[in-house]
C-alpha positions in Angstrom: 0.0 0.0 0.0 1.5 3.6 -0.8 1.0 6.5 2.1 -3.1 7.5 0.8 -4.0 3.9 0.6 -2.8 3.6 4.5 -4.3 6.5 5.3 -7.8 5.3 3.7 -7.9 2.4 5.4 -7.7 4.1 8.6 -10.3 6.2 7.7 -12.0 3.3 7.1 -11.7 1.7 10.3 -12.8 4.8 12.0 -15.7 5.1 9.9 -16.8 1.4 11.1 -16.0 2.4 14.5 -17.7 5.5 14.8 -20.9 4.0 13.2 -20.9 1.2 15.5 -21.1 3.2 18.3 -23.8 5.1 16.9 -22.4 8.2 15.5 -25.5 10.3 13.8 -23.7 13.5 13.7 -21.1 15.3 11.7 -17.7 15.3 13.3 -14.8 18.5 12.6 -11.7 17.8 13.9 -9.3 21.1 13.1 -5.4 20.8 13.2 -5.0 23.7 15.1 -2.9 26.9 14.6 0.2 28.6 15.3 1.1 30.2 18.4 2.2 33.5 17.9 5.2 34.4 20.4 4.3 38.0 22.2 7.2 40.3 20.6 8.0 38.8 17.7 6.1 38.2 14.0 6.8 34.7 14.5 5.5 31.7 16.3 6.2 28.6 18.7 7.2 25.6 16.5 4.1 24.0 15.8 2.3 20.7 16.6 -0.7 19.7 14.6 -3.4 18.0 16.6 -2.5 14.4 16.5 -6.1 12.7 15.6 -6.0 15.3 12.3 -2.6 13.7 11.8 -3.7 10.6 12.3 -6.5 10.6 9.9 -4.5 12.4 7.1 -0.5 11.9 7.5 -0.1 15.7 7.2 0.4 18.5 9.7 -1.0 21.6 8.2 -1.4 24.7 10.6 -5.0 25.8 9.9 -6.6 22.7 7.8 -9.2 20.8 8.9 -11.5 17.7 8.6 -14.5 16.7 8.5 -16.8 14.0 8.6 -20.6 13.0 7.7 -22.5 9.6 8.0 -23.6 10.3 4.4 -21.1 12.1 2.5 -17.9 11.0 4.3 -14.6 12.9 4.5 -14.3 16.5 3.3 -10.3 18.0 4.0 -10.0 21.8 4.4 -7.1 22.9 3.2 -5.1 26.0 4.2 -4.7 29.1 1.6 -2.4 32.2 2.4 -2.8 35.8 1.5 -0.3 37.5 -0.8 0.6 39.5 2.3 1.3 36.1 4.1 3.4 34.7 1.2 5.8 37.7 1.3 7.0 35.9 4.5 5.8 32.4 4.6 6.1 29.3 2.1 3.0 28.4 0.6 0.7 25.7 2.0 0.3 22.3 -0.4 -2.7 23.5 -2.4 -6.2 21.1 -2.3 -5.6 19.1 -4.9 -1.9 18.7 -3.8 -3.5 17.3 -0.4 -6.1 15.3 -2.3 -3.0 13.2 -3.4 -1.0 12.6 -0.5 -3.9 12.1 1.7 -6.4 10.1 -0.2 -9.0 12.7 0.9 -10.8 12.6 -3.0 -13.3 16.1 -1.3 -10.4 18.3 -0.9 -11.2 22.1 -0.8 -10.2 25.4 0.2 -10.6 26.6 3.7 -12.5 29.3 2.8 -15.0 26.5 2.2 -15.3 25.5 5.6 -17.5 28.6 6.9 -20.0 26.9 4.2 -20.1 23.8 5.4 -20.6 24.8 9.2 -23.6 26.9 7.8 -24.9 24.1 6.3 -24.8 21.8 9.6 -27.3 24.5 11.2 -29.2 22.9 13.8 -27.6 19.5 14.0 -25.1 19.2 17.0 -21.5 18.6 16.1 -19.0 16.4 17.7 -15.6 18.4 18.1 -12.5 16.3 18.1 -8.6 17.4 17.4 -8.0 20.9 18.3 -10.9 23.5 19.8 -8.7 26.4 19.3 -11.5 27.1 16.4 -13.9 27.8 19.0 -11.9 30.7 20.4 -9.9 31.7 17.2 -12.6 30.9 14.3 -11.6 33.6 11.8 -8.2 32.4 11.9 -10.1 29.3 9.8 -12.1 31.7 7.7 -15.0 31.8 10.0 -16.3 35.0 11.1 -17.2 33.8 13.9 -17.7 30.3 15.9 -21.1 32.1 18.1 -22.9 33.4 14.8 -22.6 29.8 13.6 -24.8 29.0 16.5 -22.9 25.7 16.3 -24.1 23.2 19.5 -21.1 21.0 20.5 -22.0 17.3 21.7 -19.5 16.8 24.5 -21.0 13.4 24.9 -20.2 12.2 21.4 -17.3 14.4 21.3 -15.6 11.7 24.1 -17.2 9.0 23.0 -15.8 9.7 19.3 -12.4 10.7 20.6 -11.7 7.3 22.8 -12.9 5.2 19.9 -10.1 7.0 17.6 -8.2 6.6 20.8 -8.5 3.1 20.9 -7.9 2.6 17.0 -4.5 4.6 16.9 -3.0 2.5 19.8 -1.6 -0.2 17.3 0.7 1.4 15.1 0.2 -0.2 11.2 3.0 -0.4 9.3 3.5 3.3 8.4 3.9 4.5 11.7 5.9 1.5 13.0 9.0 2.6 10.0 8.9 6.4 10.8 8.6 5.8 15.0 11.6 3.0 14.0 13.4 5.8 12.3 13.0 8.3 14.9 14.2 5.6 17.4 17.2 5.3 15.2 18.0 8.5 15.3 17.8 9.2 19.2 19.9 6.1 19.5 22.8 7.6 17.6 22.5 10.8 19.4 22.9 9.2 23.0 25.7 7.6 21.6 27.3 10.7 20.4 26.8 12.0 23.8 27.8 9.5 25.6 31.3 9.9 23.6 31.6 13.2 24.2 30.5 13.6 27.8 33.8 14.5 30.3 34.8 16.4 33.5 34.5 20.5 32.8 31.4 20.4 30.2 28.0 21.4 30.5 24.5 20.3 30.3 23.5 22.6 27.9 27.0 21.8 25.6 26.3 17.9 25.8 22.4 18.7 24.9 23.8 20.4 21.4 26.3 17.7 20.5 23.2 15.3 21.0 20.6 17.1 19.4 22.6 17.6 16.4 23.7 14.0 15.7 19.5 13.6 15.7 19.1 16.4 12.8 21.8 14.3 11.1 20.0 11.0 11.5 17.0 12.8 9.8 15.3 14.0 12.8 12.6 16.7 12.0 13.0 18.0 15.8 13.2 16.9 19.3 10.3 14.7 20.2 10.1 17.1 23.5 12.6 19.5 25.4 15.4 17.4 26.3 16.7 16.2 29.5 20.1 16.2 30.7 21.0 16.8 34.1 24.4 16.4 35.8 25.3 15.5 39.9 22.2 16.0 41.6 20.3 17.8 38.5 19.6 14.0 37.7 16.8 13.8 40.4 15.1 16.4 38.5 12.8 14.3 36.3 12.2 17.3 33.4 14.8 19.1 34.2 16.3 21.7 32.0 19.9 21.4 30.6 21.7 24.8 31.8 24.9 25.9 32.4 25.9 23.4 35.3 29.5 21.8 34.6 29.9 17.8 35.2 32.3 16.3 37.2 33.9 12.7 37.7 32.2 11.2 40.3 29.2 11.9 39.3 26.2 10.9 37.3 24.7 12.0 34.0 20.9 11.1 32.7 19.7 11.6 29.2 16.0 11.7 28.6 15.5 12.7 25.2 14.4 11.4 21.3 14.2 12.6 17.9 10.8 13.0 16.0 10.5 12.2 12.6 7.2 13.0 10.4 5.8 13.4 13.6 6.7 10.2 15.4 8.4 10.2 18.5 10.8 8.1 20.2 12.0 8.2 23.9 15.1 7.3 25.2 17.0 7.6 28.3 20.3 6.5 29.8 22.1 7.1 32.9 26.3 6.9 32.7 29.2 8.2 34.9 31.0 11.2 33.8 34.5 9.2 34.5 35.4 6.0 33.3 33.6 4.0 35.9 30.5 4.0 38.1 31.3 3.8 41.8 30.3 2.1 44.9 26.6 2.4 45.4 26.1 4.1 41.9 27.0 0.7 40.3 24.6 -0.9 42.9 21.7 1.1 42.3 22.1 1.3 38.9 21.8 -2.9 38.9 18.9 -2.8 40.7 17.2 0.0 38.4 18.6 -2.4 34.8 16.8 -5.2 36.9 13.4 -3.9 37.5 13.7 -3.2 33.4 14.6 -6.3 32.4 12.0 -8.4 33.7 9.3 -6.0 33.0 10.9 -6.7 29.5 10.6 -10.0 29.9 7.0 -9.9 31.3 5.2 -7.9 28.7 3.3 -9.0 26.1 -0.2 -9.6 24.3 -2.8 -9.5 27.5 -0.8 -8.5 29.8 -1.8 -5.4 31.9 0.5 -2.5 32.3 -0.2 -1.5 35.6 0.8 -5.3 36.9 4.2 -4.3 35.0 4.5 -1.3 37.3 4.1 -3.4 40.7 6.1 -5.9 39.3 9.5 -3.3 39.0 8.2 -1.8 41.8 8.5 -4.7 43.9 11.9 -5.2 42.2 13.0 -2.0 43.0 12.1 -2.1 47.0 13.4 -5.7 47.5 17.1 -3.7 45.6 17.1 -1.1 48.1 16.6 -3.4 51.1 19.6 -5.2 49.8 21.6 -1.8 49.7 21.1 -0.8 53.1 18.1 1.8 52.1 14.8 0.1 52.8 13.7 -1.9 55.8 11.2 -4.4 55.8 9.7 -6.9 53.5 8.8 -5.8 49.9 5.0 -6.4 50.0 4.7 -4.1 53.3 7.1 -1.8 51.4 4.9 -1.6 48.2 1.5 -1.4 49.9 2.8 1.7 51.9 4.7 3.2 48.8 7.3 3.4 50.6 9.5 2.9 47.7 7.7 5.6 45.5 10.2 8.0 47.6 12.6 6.7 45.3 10.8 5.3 42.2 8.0 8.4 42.4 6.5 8.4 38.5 4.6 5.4 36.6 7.1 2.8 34.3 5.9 4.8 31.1 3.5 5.2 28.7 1.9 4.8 25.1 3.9 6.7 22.0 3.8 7.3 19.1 2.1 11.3 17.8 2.3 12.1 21.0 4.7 11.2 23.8 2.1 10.6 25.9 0.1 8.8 22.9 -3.7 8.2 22.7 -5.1 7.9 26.0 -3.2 5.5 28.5 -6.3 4.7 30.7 -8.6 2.2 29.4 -12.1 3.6 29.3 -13.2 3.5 32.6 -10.2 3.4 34.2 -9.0 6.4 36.1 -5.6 7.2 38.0 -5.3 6.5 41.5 -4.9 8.8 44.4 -1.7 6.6 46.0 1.8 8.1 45.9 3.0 5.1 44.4 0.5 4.7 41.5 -0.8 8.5 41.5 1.7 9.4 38.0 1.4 5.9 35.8 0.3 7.0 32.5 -0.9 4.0 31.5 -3.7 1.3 32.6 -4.5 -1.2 29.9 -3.8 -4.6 29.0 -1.4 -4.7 26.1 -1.7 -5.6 22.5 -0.1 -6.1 19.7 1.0 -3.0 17.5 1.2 -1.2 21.2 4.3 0.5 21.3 5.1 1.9 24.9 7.8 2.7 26.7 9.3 1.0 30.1 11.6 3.2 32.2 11.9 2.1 35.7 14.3 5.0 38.0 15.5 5.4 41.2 16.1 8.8 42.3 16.8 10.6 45.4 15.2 13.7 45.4 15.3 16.7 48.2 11.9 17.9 48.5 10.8 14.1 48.7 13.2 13.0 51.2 13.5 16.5 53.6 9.8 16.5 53.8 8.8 15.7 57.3 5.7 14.7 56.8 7.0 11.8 54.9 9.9 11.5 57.2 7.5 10.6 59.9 5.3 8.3 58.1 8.2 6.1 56.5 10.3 6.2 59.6 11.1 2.6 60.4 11.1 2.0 56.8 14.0 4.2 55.3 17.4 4.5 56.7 17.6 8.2 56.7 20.7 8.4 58.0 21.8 6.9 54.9 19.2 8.6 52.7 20.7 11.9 54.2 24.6 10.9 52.5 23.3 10.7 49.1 20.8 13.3 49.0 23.2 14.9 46.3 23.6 11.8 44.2 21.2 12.7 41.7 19.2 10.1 40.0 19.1 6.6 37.3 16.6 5.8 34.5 16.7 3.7 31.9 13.9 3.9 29.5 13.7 1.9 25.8 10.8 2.0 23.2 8.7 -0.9 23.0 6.9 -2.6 20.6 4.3 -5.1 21.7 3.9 -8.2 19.1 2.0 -11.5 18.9 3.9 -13.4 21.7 6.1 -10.7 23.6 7.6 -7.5 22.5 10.7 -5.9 20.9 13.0 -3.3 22.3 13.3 -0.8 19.5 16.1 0.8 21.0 18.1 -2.4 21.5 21.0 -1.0 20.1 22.0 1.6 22.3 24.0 -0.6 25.8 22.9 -0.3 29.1 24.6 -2.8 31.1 27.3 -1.5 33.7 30.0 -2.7 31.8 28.5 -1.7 28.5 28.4 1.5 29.1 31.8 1.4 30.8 33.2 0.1 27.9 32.1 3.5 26.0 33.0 5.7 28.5 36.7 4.3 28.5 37.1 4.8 24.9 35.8 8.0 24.8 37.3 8.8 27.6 40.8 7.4 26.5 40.2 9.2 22.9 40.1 12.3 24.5 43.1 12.5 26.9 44.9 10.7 23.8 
């Protein structure tokens, strides 16, 4: 099948979907628009709404679909004023969309104000961006209250988790462009990891990674990367700045390229010297082991959330063993007493989104308990999932000085330990994962993360750069 033939069939699907759940309405799902940045004639880099990518493999600012019971699929495609084209390329034209999308009722936006008009008194379900509500002449439309357009918030969700639910399994197309974009954020950790050393920053280590992913082909970054140094690595978004590493300590890498708007999502954790040391080895065994058997536990059927107990459990019973935890593991987990160390979910869906397409199951809704509060996914897996499984351990201030937690947890930490290494920073280790029909592939295979891996590249770069 080429690209539009894809695309069709998924358009297809969703058709079959949305009519089986009783879908009597017309449905407009808008791409969304630029964000203009206050003090400039420019704009933040944008992001088309990922169900309007979904549907038509494009990401144009402005366009929009639309869909009828009767008549089917109708694309809205952007136009620019000459005043726009003095400093803006022009947009593919209708007909130009037509063809890559498989969209065969492809017409100007300016269409689009018609078409509302002509849905006058039916309700409409509202999906991809609702910027068009508050910015509606930016699509053409005088405006969205003269339209006296009714918005069914009840088919608007009930539409939106069925596409949900369709886009979890990646087909073919997306599975070669999120493989590419894993590609790429594999070869930039590795570039980083080669050039990482005593005396340079964050913010210097972020460029020589970033660029290695424009090389591989990357569009952009999938999100802001992460790279903190020393204690910055408990920071789990933190910003690269201007902090300097040192030997001794530790350096975590969150980050992944995005390519025709796929992402990938990577992290690795290595020692800015040659070698970890003492406990840094040690917990960084216990953080690979909680990965690995999640790895080897998920598959077809299985639920997510039992993934997350499992490493959790993993990661309790390795911080008994290191002198950090007291107690057995199932009193541990029940209290969360080891989600002061492991305080976020194993990971999530991906794919158009980092976050993709709705973690929860329908019906399912996060828990209030600090050790299952932030999992971003609850769902049984399947195959075509691709998620991502990133287990941490992480010793974080504002966590470990509080002393209401202090007081709770305080015949099951060692805080007198916990108090020595409240500068040690942090450890994930997160890979892509594709779900298939009896397990799963690690997409980012390729890029080491055992101990001695990892060593292994820091000696040779290390040795290549004093040589």
């Amino acid at each position: 099948m080429n690209q539009a033939d894809v695309l069709r069939e998924r358009r297809r699907r969703v058709e079959a979907a949305w009519s089986a759940s009783g879908a009597d309405r017309p449905v407009l799902i808008p791409a969304s628009l630029p964000i203009p940045i206050d003090g400039t004639d420019q704009f933040h880099e944008f992001h088309a709404h990922p169900e309007f990518q979904y549907l038509t493999g494009v990401a144009e600012p402005g366009a929009a679909l639309a869909w009828e019971p009767d008549a089917g699929w109708t694309l809205f495609a952007p136009s620019l004023t000459i005043e726009d084209l003095v400093w803006m390329s022009a947009p593919p034209s209708a007909e130009e969309l037509a063809a890559t999308t498989g969209v065969r009722r492809s017409q100007d936006r300016s269409e689009l104000a018609g078409w509302l008009e002509s849905q006058r008194g039916r309700d409409l379900a509202l999906l991809g961006s609702r910027d068009i509500e508050a910015r509606a002449p930016e699509y053409g439309i005088d405006a969205w209250s003269t339209l006296e357009a009714v918005v069914d918030e009840d088919a608007t969700d009930r539409l939106g988790q069925a596409l949900a639910e369709l886009r979890r399994a990646k087909d073919a197309l997306e599975l070669d462009r999120m493989t590419r974009a894993v590609d790429a954020a594999v070869a930039g950790h590795l570039a980083a990891q080669g050039v990482a050393r005593h005396g340079l920053s964050e913010r210097a280590l972020q460029i020589e990674m970033e660029a290695e992913f424009f090389r591989q082909g990357g569009a952009r970054t999938a999100y802001g990367s992460i790279v903190g140094s020393g204690p910055n690595s408990a920071i789990l978004h933190g910003t690269p700045g201007e902090r300097v590493m040192r030997d001794g300590e530790l350096v975590l890498i969150d980050a992944g390229a995005e390519i025709e708007g796929y992402a990938s999502d990577v992290t690795r954790t290595f020692p800015v010297s040659a070698e970890f040391t003492g406990i840094q080895r040690d917990i960084y065994n216990v953080v690979l082991a909680s990965q690995e058997e999640a790895l080897a536990a998920a598959g077809p059927g299985v639920e997510y959330k039992s993934l997350h107990l499992q490493a959790s459990t993993t990661i309790a019973q390795g911080l008994v063993d290191v002198g950090i935890l007291n107690g057995s593991t199932e009193d541990l987990v029940a209290a969360d007493a080891h989600a002061l160390f492991f305080p976020h979910g194993l990971g999530h869906m991906l794919g158009l989104s980092t976050h993709d397409c709705a973690g929860y199951l329908e019906g399912r809704v996060p828990e209030d308990r600090f050790g299952l509060a932030y999992l971003r996914a609850d769902l049984p897996l399947a195959p075509g999932y691709v998620v991502t499984i990133e287990p941490g351990i992480y010793f974080v201030p504002a966590l470990l000085t509080d002393s209401e937690r202090r007081e709770r947890y305080a015949e099951m930490v060692n805080w007198e330990m916990v108090d020595r290494l409240l500068d040690f920073g942090g450890i994930r280790i997160e890979d892509d994962v594709l779900i298939t029909d009896d397990g799963c592939e690690v997409m980012s295979a390729a890029l080491p993360k055992s101990a001695s891996e990892i060593e292994a590249i820091r000696r040779d770069a290390l040795g290549a750069s004093s040589g």
